[in-house]
BAKOLKE-143678 format. One record per atom (N, C-alpha, C, CB): residue in one letter; x, z, y. Coordinates in steps of 0.02 Angstrom, whole numbers, padded with zeros to 5 digits, always signed. Atoms other than C-alpha are relative to their C-alpha. Glycine has a CB too. Layout:
# BAKOLKE-143678
AXZY ...
//
This chain:
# BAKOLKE-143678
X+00021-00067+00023 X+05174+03823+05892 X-00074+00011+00016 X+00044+00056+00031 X+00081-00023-00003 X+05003+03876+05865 X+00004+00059+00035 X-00041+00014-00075 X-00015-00044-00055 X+04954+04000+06014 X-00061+00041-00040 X-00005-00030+00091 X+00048-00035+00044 X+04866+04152+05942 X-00061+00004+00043 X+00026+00074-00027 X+00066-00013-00030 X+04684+04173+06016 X-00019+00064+00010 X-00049-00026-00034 X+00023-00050-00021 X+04616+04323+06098 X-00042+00031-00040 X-00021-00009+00049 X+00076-00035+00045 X+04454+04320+06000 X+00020-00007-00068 X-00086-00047+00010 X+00004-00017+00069 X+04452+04375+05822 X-00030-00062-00038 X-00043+00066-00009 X+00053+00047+00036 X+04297+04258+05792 X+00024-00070+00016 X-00081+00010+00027 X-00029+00056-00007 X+04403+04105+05864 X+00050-00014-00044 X+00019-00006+00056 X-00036-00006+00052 X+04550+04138+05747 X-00045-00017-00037 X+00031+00055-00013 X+00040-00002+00057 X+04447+04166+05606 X-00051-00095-00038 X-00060+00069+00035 X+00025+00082-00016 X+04357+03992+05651 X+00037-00037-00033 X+00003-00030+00074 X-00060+00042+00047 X+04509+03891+05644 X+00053+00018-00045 X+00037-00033+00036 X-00029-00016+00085 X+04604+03984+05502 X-00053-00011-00047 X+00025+00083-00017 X+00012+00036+00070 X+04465+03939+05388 X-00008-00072+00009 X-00064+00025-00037 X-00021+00092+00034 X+04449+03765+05456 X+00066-00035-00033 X-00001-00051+00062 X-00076+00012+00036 X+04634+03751+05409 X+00008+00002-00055 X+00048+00036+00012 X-00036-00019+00084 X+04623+03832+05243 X-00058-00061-00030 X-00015+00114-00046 X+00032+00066+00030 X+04477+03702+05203 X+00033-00050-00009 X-00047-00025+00031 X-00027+00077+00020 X+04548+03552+05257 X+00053-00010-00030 X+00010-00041+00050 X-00083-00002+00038 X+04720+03602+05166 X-00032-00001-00079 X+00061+00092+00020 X-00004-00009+00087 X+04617+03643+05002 X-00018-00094-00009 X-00083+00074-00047 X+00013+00059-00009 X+04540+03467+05031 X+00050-00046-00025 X-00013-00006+00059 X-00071+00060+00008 X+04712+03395+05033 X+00024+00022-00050 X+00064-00007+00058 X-00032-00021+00053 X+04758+03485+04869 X+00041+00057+00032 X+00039-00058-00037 X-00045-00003-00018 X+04853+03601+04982 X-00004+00107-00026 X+00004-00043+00081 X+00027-00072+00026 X+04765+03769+04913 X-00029-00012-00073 X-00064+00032+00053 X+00029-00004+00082 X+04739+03819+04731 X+00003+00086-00014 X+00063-00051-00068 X-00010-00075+00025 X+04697+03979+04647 X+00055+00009-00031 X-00048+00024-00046 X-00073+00007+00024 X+04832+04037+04535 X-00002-00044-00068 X+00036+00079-00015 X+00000+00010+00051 X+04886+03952+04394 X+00002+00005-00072 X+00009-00010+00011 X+00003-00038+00091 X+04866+03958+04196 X+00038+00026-00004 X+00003-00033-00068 X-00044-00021+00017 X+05014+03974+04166 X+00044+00062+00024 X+00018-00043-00003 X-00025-00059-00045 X+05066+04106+04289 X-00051+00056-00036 X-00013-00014+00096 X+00029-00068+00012 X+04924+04229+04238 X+00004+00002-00094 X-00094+00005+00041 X-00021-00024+00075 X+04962+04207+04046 X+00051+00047-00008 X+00023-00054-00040 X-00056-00038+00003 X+05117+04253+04080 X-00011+00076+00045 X+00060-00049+00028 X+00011-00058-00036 X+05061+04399+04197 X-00041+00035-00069 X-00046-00013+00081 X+00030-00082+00022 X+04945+04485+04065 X+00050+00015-00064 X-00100+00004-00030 X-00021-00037+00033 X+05091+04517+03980 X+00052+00092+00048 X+00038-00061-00044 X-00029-00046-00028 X+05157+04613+04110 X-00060+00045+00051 X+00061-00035+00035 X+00053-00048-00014 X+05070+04779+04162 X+00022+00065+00047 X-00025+00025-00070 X+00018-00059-00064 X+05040+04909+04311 X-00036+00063-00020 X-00051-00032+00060 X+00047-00064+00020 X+04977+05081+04248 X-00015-00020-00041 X-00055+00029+00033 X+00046+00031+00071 X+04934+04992+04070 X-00064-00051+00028 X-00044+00077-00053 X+00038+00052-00010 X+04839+04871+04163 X+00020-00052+00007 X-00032+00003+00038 X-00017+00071-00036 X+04889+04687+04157 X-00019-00042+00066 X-00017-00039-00039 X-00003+00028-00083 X+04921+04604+04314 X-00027-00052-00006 X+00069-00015+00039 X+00040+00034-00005 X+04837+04470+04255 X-00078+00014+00001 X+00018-00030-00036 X+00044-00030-00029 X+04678+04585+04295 X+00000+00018+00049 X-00014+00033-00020 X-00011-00034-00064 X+04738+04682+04421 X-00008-00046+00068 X+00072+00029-00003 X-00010+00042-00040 X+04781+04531+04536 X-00048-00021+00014 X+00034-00036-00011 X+00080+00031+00025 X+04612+04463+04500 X-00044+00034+00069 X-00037+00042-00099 X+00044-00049-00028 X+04528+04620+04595 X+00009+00006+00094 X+00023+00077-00042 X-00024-00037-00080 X+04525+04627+04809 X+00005+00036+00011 X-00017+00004+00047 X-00004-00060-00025 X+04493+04786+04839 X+00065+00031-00039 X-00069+00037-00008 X-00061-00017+00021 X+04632+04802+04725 X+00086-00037+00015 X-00018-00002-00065 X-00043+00027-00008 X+04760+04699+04811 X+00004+00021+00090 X-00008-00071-00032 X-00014-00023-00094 X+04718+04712+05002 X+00020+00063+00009 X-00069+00001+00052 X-00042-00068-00023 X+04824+04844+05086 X+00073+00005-00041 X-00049+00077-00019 X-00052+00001+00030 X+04943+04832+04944 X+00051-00054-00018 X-00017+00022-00039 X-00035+00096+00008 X+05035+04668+04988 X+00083+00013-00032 X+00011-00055+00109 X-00064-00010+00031 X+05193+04747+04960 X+00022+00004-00083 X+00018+00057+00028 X-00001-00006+00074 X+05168+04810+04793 X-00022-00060-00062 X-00043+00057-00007 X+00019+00063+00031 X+05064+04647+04729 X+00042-00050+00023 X-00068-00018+00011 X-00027+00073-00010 X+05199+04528+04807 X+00057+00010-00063 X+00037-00020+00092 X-00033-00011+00052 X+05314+04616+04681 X-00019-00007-00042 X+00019+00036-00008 X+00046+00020+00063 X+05188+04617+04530 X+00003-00059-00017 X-00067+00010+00007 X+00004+00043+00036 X+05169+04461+04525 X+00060-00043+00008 X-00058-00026+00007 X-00056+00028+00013 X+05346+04400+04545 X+00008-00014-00069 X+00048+00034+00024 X-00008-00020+00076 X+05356+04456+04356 X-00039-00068-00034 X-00043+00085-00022 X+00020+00039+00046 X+05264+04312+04286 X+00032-00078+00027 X-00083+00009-00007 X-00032+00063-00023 X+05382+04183+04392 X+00069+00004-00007 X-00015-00017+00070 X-00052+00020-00004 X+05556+04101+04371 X+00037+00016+00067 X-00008-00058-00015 X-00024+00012-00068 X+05609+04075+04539 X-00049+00016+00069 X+00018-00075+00000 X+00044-00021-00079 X+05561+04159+04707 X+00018+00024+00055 X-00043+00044-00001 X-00029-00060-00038 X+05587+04253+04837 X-00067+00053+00030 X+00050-00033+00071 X+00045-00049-00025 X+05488+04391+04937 X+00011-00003+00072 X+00010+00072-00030 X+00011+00004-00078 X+05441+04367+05108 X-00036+00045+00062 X-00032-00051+00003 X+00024-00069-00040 X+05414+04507+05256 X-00018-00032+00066 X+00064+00067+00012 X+00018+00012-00083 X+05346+04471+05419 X-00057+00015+00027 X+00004-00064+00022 X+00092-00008-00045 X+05183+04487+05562 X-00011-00057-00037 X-00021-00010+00107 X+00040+00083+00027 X+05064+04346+05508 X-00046-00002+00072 X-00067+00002-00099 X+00063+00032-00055 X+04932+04273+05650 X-00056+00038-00025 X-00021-00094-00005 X+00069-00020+00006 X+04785+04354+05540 X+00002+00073+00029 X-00028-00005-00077 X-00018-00064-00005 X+04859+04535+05562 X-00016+00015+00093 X+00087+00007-00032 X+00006+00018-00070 X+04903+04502+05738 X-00047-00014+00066 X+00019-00036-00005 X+00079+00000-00031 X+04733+04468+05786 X-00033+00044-00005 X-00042-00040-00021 X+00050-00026+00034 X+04637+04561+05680 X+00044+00081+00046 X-00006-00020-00105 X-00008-00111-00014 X+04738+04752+05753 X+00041-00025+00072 X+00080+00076-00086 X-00026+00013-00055 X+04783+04672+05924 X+00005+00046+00054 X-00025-00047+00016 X+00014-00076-00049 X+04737+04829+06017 X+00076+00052-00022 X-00098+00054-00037 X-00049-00057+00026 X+04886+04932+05900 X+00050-00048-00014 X-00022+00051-00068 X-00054+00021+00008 X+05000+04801+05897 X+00045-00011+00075 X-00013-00058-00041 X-00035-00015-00064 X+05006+04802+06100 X+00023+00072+00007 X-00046-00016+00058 X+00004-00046+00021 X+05011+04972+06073 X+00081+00027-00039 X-00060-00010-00037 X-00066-00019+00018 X+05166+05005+05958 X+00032-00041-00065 X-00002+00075-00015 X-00069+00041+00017 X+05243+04829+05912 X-00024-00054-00058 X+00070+00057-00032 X+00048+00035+00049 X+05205+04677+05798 X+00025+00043-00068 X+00011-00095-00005 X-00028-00026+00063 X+05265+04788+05642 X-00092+00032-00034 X+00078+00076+00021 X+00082-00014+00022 X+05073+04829+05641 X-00017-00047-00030 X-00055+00009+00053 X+00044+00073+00043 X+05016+04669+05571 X+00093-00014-00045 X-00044-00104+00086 X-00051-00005+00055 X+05191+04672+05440 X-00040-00016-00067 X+00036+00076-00003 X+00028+00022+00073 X+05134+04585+05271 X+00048-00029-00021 X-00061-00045-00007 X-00050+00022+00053 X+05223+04522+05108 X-00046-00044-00027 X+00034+00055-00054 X+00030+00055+00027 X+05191+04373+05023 X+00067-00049-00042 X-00041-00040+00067 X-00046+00011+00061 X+05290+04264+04876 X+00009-00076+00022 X-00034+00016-00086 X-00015+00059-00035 X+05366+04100+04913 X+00033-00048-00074 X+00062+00018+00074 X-00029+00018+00061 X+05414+03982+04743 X-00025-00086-00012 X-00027+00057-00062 X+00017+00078+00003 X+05428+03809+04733 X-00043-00046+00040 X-00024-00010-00052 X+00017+00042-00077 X+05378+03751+04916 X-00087+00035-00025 X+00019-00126+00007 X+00053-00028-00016 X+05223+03864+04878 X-00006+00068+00017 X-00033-00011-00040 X+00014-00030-00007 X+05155+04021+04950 X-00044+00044-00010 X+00010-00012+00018 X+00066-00050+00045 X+05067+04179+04827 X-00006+00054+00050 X+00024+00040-00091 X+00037-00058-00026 X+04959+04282+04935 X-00052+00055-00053 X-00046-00036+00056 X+00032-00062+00067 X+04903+04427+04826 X-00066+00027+00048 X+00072+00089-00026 X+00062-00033-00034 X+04769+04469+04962 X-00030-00026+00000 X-00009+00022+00051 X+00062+00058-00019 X+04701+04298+04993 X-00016-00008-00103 X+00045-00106+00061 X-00023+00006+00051 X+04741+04284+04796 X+00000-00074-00029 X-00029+00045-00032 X-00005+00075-00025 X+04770+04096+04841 X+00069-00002-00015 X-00020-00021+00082 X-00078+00023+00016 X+04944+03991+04802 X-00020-00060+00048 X+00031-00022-00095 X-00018+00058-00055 X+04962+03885+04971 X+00042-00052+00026 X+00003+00016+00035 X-00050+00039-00030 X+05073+03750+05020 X+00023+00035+00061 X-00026-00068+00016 X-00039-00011-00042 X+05212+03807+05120 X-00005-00018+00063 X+00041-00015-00017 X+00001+00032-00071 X+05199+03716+05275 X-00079+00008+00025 X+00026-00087-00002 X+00067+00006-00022 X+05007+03748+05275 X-00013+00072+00022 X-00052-00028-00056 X+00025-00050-00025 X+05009+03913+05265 X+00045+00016+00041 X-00019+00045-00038 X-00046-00015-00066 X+05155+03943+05388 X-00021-00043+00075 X+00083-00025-00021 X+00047+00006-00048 X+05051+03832+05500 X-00068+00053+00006 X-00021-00067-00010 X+00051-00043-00012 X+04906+03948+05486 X-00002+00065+00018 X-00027+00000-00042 X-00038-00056-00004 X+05001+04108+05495 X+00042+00013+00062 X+00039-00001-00052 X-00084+00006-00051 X+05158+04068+05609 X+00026+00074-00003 X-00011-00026+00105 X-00013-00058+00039 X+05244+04209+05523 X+00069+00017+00053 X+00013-00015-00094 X-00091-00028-00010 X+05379+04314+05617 X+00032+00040-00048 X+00015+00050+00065 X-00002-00049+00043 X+05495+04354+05487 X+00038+00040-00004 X-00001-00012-00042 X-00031-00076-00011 X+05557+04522+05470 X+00066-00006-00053 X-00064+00075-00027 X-00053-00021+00054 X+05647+04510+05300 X-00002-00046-00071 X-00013+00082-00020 X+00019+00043+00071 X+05678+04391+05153 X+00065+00025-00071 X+00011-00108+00026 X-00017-00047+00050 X+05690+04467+04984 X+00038-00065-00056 X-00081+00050-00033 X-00013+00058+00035 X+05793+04321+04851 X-00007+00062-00052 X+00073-00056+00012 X+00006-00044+00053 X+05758+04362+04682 X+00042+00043-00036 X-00019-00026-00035 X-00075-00039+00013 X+05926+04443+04645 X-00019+00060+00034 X+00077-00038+00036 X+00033-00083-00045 X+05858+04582+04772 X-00045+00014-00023 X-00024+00008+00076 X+00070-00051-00001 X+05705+04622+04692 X+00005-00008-00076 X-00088-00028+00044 X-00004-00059+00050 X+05772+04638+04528 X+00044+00038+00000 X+00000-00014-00057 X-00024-00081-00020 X+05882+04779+04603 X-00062+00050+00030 X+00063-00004+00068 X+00028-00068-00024 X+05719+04861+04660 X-00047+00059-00053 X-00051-00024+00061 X+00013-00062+00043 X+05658+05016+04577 X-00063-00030-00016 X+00000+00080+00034 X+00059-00006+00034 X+05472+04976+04563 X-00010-00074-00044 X-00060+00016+00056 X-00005+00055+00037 X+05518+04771+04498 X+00030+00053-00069 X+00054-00069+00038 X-00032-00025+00084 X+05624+04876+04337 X-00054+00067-00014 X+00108+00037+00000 X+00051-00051+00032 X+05489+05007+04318 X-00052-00056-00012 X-00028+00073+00054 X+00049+00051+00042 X+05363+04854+04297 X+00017-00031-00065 X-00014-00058+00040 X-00048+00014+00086 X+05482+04785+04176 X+00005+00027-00045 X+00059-00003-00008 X-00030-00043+00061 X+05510+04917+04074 X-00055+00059-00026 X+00074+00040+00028 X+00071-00032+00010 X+05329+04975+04071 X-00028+00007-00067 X-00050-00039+00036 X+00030-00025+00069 X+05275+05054+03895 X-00066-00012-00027 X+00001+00064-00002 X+00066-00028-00003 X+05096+05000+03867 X-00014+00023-00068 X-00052-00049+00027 X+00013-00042+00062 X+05114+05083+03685 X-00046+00090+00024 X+00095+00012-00040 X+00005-00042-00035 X+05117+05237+03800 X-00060+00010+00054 X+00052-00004+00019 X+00070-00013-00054 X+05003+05190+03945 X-00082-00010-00031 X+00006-00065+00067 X+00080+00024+00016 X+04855+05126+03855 X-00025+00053-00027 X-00016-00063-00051 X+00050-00045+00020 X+04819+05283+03797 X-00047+00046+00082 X+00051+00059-00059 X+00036-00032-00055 X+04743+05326+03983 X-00037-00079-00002 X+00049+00037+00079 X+00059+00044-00028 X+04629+05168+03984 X-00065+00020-00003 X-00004-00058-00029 X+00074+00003+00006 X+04473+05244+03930 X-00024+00033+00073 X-00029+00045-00072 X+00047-00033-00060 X+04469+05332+04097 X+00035-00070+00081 X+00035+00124+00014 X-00012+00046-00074 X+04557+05164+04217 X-00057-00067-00028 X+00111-00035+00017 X+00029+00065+00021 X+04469+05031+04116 X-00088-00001+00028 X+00010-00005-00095 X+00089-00002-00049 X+04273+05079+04163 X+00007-00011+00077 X-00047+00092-00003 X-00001-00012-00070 X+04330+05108+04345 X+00012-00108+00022 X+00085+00074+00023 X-00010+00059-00015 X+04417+04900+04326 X-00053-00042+00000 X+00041-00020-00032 X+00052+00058+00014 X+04282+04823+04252 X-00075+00004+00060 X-00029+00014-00093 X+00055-00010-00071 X+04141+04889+04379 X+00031-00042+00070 X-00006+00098+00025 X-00016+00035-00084 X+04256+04808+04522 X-00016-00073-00002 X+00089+00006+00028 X+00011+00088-00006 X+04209+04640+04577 X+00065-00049+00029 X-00067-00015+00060 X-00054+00048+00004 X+04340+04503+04549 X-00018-00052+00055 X+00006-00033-00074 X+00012+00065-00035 X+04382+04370+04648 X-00043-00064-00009 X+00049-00022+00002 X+00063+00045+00045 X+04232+04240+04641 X+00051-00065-00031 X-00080-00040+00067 X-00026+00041+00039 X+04374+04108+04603 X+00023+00007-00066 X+00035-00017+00026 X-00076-00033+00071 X+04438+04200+04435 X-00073+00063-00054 X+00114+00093+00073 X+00051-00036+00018 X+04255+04291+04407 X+00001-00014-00088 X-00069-00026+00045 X+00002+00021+00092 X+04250+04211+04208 X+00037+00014-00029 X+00001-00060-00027 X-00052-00024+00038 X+04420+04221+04171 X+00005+00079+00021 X+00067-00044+00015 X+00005-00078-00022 X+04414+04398+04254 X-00018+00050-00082 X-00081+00008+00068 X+00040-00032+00053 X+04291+04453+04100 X+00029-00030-00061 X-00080-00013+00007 X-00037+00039+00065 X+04378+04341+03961 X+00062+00047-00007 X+00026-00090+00015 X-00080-00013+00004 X+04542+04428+04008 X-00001+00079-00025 X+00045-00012+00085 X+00013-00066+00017 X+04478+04593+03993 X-00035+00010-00081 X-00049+00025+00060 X+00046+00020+00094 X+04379+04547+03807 X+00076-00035-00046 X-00096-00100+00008 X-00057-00002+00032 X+04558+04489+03778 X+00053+00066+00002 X+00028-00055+00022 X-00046-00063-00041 X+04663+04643+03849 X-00028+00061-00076 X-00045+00031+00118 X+00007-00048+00052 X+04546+04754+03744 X+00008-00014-00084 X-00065+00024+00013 X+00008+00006+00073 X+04542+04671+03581 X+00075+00016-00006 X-00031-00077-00033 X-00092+00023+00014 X+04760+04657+03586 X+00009+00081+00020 X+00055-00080+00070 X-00017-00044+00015 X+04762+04833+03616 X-00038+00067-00041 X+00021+00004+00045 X+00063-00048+00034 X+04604+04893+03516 X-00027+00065+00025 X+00019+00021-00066 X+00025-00039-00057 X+04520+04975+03659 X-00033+00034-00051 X-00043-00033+00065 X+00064-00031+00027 X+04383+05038+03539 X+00029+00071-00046 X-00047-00063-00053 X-00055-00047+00012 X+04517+05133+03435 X+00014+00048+00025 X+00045-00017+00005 X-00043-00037-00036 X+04604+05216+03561 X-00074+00049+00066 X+00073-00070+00041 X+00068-00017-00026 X+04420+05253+03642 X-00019+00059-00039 X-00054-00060-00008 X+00013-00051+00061 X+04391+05363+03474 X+00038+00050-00005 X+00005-00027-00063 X-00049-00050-00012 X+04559+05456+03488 X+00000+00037+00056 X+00055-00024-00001 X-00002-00031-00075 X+04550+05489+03651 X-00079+00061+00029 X-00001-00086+00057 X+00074-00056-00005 X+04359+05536+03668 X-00036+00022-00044 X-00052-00021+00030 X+00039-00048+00061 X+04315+05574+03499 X-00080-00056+00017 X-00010+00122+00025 X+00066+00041-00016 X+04175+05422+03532 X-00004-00067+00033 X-00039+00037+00040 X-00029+00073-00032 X+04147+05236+03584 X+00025-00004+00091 X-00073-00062-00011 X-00032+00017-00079 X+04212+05179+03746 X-00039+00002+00037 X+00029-00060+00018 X+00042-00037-00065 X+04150+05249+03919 X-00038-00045+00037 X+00046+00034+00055 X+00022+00084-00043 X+04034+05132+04008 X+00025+00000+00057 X-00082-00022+00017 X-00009+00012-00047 X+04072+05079+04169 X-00015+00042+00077 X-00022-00047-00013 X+00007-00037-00044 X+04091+05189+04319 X-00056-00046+00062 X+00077+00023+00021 X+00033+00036-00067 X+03963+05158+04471 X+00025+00003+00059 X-00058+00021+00016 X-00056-00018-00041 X+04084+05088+04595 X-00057+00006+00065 X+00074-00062+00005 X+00044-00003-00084 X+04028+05136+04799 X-00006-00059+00030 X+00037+00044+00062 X+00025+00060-00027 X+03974+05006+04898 X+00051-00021+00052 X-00071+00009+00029 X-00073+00025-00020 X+04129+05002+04999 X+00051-00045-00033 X+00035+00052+00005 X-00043+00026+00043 X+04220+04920+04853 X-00052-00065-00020 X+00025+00058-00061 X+00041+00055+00013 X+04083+04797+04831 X+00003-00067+00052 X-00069+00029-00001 X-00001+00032-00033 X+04107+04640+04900 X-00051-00039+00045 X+00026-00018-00026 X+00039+00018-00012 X+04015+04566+05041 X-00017-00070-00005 X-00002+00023+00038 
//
């Protein structure tokens, strides 16, 4: 067992030498084609998750909700609850404090790999449970999470209906900065997204005028 480290900046050290020498070994990949094709058909607020997912500031904090999201564009999975080692470190003051349930994260487990919607990485199993050493709280099989309310409200998501609020979520998406691994397809997906639901259209109905430019996001949301 890997012994967690006191210092933040020692962690931090060897969790990325780990995640290197694992991508090295093939053992880390972004996500795949075929997973986010199949994601931008499925949509969050009229936004395809094959955008959404894309975005950090739009995934960190919300591990729960993005480990579900992107179940939807996979066969076989499950959903995985537990502390992780990064958590554990990183809020070590509030987890002596009141319990490892402070560092509690979700993450997707499918075919001896592991989808982190925060890191927005697909890891080998054994690499990232070496890097992690996960206590786990709770494991979701996919039979349980399509009994949960917000998996059949993704499912059954209208975007006939939602896309008529994009002219005011779509400026706010496109100003956010994507993950630098997914930065191209980021902007392709969105020049596809709008043409398949004729953003420009529904821009005219809505505001009586072309489509809104791009909100100026705060510098908090900007990546460093």
């Amino acid at each position: 067992m890997w012994l967690r480290p006191k210092s933040l900046a020692t962690f931090d050290k060897k969790w990325n030498k780990m995640l290197l020498k694992g991508a090295f070994k093939g053992m880390v990949f972004p996500y795949d084609d075929e997973l986010l094709k199949r994601l931008g058909h499925v949509y969050y607020g009229g936004i395809p998750a094959s955008i959404l997912l894309l975005v950090p500031s739009m995934c960190s904090g919300y591990c729960y909700d993005r480990s579900v999201l992107i179940t939807l564009g996979m066969d076989d999975f499950r959903i995985v609850n537990g502390a992780i080692n990064s958590l554990l470190v990183k809020y070590a003051d509030e987890v002596a404090k009141d319990g490892v349930s402070v560092a509690n994260h979700s993450w997707v487990e499918s075919n001896g790999w592991v989808y982190d919607t925060t890191l927005g990485l697909k890891i080998k199993k054994e690499l990232y449970y070496a890097m992690e050493d996960p206590i786990i709280r709770k494991i979701n099989t996919k039979e349980d999470a399509l009994d949960f309310f917000e998996y059949q409200s993704i499912l059954n998501a209208d975007i006939e209906n939602d896309k008529y609020a994009l002219p005011l979520t779509m400026p706010i998406i496109e100003d956010l900065p994507p993950h630098p691994l997914y930065a191209d397809f980021f902007k392709q997906e969105i020049a596809r997204f709008k043409t398949e639901v004729d953003y420009d259209a529904i821009c005219q109905v809505i505001c009586g005028g072309p489509p809104p430019k791009p909100f100026e996001v705060s510098s908090e949301h900007k990546m460093n």
